[in-house]
C-alpha positions as CSV (number, residue, x, y, z in Angstrom):
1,X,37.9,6.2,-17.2
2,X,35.9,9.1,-17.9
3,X,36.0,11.4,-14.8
4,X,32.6,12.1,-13.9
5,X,31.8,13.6,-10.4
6,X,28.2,12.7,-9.2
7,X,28.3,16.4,-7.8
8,X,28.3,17.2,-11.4
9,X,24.7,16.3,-11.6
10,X,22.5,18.0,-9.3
11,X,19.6,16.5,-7.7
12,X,16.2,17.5,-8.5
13,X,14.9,20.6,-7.7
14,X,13.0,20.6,-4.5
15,X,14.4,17.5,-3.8
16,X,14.7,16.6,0.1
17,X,18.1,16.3,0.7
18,X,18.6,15.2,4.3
19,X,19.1,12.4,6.6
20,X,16.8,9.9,5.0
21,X,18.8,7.6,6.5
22,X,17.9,8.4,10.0
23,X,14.2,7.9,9.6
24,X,15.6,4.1,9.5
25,X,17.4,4.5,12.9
26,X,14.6,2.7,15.2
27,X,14.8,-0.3,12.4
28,X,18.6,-0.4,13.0
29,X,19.4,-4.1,14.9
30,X,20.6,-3.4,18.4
31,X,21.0,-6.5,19.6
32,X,24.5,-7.4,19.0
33,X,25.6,-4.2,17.7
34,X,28.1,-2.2,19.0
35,X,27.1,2.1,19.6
36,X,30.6,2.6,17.6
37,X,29.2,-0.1,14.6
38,X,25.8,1.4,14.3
39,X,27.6,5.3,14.3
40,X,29.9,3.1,11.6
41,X,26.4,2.6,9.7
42,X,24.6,5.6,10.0
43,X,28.2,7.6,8.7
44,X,27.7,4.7,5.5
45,X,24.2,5.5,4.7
46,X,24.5,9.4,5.1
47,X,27.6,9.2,2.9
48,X,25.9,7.4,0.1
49,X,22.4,8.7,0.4
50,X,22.5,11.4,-2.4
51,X,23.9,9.8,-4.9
52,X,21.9,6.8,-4.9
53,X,18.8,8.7,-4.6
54,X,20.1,10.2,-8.1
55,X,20.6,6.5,-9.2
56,X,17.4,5.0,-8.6
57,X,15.5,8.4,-10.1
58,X,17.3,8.6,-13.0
59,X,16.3,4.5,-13.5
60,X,12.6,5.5,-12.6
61,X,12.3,9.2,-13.0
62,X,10.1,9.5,-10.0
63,X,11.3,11.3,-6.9
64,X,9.0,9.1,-4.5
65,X,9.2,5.8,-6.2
66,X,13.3,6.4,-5.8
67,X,13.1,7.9,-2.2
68,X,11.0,4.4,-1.3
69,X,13.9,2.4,-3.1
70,X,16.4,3.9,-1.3
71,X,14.5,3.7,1.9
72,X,14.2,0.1,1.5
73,X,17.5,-0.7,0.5
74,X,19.0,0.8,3.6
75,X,16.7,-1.2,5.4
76,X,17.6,-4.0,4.2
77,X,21.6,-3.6,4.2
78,X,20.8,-2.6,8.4
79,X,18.6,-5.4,9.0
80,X,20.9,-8.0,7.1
81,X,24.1,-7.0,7.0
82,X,25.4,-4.5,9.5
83,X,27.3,-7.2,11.1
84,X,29.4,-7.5,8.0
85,X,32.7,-5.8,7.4
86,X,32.5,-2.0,6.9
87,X,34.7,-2.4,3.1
88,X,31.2,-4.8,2.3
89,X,28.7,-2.3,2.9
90,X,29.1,-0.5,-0.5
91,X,28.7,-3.5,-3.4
92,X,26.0,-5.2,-0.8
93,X,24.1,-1.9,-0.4
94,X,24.1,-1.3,-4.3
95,X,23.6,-5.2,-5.1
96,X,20.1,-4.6,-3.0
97,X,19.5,-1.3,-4.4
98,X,20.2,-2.5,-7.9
99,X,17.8,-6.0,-7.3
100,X,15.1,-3.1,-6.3
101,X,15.6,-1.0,-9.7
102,X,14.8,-4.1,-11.5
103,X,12.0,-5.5,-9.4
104,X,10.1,-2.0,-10.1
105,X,10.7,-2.2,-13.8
106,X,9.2,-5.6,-13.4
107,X,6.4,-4.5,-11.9
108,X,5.8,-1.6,-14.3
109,X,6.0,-3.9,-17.2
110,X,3.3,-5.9,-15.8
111,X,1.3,-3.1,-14.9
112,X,1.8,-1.6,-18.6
113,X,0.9,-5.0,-20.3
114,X,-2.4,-5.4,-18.0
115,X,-3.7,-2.3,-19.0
116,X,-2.7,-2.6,-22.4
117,X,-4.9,-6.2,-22.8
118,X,-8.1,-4.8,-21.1
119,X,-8.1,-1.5,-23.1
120,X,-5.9,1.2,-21.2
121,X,-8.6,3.2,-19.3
122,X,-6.6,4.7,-16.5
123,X,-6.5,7.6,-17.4
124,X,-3.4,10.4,-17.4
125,X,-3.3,10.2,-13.5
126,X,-2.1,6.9,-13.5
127,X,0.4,7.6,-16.5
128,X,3.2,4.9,-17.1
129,X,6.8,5.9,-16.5
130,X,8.0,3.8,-18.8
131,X,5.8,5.5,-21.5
132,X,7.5,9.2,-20.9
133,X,9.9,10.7,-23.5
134,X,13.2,12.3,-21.7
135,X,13.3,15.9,-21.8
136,X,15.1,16.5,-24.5
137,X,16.9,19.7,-23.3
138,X,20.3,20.0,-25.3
139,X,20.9,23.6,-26.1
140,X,22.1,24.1,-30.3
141,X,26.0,24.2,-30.5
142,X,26.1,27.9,-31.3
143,X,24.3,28.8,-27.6
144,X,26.3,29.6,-24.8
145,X,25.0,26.7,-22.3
146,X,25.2,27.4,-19.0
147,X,25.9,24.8,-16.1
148,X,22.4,24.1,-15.3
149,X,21.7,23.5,-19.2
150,X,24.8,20.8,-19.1
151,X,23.4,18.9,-16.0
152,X,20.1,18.8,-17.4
153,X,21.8,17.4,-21.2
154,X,23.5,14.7,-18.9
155,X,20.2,13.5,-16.6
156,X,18.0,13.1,-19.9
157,X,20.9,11.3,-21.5
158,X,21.6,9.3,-18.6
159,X,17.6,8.3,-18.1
160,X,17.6,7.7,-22.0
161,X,20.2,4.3,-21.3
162,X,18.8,1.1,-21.3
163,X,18.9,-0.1,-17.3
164,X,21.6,-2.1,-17.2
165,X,24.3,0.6,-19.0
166,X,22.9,3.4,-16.5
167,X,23.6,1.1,-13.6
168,X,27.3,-0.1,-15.1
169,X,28.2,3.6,-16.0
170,X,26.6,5.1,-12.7
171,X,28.8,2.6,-10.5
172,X,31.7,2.6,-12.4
173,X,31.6,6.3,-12.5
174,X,30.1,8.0,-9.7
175,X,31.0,5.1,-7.2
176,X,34.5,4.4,-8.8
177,X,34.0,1.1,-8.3
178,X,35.9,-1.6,-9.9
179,X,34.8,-4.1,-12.7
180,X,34.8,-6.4,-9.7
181,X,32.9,-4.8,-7.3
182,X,30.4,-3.5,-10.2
183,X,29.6,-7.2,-11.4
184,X,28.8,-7.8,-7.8
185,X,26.4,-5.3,-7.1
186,X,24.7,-6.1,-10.5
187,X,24.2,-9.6,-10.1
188,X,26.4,-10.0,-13.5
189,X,29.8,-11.1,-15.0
190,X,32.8,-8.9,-15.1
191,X,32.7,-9.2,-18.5
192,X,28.8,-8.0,-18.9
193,X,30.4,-5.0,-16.9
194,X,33.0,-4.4,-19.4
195,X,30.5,-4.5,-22.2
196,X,27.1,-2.4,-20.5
197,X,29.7,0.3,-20.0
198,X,31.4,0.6,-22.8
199,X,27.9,1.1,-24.7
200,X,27.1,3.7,-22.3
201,X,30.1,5.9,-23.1
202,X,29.7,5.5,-26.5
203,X,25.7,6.2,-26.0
204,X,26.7,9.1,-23.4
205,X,29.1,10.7,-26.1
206,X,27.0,10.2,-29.1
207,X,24.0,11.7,-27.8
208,X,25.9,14.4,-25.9
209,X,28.4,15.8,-28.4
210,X,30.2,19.3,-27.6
211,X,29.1,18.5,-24.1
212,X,31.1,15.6,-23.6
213,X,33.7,16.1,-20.9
């Protein structure tokens, strides 16, 4: 497996990094719930709070619509499933966060093919995500690239794989999940793992090149 640490991609500049999780905290369910289980929780969340805030921008490419994601996937992990065991908490959380990625590509689609049938007269400020080209950023192979130049070769590459290879290679990788744990959290077969992430290595390296770890 290609070793790919999710510190290698930094978040986006003036992101809010910080305890997103905690503005959840008065949603937490207390009855029932231990002080030691909902500590257990809160530890959970703050652990993976950054890196699937990366997740669900590079699938929308919008630092609110990903911060509201993540928001209500945390949420919804507290609310449903703090009871379960702690090991659970990683495939559920990303099988809900996941679910939400695809519902707000759903939506976008709709919201793309209504204004397409009545003429398209929204107007730049309500411009499509769906519709932006990635930054294409790569440097030419004979300039020196510096780190920042890298990360930002990896998060237009990343954004530019179809949903379901970003989510395969993004679990498999930054996670280290298994194939087992990754068809859980995508709602899939192992085997539809297997194949979504080989395609994104082989998309990764081909539009990467030199850069290629």
């Amino acid at each position: 497996m290609v070793e790919w640490a999710a510190s290698n991609v930094p978040g986006r500049p003036g992101f809010r990094a910080g305890p997103t999780h905690r503005a959840l905290h008065a949603s937490f369910p207390g009855r029932g719930q231990t002080l030691d289980r909902t500590q257990a929780l809160e530890r959970f969340l703050a652990a993976i709070e950054q890196r699937a805030f990366r997740m669900a921008q590079i699938a929308t490419g919008d630092v609110d619509e990903a911060l509201d994601l993540v928001q209500e996937a945390m949420l919804k992990l507290a609310q449903r499933y703090a009871s379960r065991d702690e090991k659970e908490w990683g495939p559920l959380f990303h099988r809900i966060l996941q679910s939400k990625i695809r519902d707000w590509y759903r939506r976008i689609r709709i919201r793309r093919q209504w204004r397409q049938w009545f003429g398209g007269q929204d107007g730049d400020e309500d411009s499509d995500p769906l519709e932006a080209v990635p930054d294409e950023k790569t440097p030419g192979p004979d300039q020196q690239v510096s780190e920042r130049q890298v990360a930002r070769a990896l998060d237009s590459a990343l954004q530019a794989l179809p949903l379901r290879q970003q989510q395969a290679f993004l679990l498999r990788v930054w996670e280290e999940f298994d194939v087992n744990q990754t068809a859980r959290a995508m709602g899939c077969s192992e085997g539809s793992v297997k194949t979504h992430y080989a395609r994104a290595i082989r998309a990764l390296r081909a539009r990467l090149g030199d850069h290629w770890p």
